[in-house]
N, C-alpha and C positions, 0 to 999 in steps of 0.2 A: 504494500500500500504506500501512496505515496504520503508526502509530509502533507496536513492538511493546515499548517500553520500560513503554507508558502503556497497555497490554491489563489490567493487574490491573485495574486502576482503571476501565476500562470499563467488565469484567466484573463489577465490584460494583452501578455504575449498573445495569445491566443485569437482575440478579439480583434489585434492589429491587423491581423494575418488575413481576416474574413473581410475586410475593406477592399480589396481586389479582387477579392471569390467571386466566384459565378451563383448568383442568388439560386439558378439551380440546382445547386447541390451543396447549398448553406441557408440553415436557416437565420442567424445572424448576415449573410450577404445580402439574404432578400429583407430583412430588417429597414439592413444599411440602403439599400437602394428604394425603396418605399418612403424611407425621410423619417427625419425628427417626429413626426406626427403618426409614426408606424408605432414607433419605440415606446413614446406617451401613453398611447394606446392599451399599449400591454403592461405596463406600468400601473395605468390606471385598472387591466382587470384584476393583474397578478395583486396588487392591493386588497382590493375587493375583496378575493378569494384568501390574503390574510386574514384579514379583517375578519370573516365569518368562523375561520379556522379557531381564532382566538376565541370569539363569540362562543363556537362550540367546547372549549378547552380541550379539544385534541392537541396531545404535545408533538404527536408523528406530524400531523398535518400542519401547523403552525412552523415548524422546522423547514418541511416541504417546501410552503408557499414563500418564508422569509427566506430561502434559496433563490426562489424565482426573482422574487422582487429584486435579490442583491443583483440579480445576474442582467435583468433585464436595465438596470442602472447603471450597472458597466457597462453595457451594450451603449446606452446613451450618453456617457461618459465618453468610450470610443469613439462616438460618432462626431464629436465634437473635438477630437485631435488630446482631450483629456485621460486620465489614469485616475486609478484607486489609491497612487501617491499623491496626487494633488488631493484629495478627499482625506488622507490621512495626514498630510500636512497640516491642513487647513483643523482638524480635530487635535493636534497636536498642539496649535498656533491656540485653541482654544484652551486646554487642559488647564485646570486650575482657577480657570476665570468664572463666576458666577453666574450661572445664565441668566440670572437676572441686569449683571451688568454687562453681558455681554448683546444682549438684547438691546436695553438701553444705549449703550455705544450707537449699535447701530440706527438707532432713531435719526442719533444726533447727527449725523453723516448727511 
């Protein structure tokens, strides 16, 4: 099995790689060629389908659907020339700081 610590990062590699794929025989290339508004999409169901998971407190299924979502956010992360290092920067950049004031910062801006 592999290391499941170093899956983000993988799956970034990975994701790069399907920007040139032929959408026939990728589902991420038919994503990517469909547009930003493919990706939202599925974002908005794979949510959905959290969202109920939760509701129901299935733990299998709640793990399931927070997979998809993570995945289809990479995907849209991809798509925009971004990584899950700019996302963990940016949470990094945050760590410590109160989300009340980090909220507030951002008002002020």
């Amino acid at each position: 099995m592999t290391d499941p610590d170093d899956v983000f990062t993988r799956l970034d590699a990975l994701l790069a790689t399907r920007k040139g794929a032929n959408p026939e025989s990728s589902y991420v290339a038919k994503l990517f060629a469909k547009g930003p508004d493919a990706i939202l999409k599925k974002i908005g169901e794979e949510s959905a389908e959290l969202i109920m998971a939760s509701k129901d407190g299935k733990t299998d299924s709640i793990v399931y659907e927070a997979a998809d979502v993570f995945f289809h956010i990479m995907t849209l992360l991809a798509f925009h020339g971004l990584s899950i290092g700019d996302v963990r920067r940016e949470l990094a950049r945050r760590e410590g700081v109160s989300g009340i004031e980090e909220k507030r910062a951002r008002q002020v801006k």
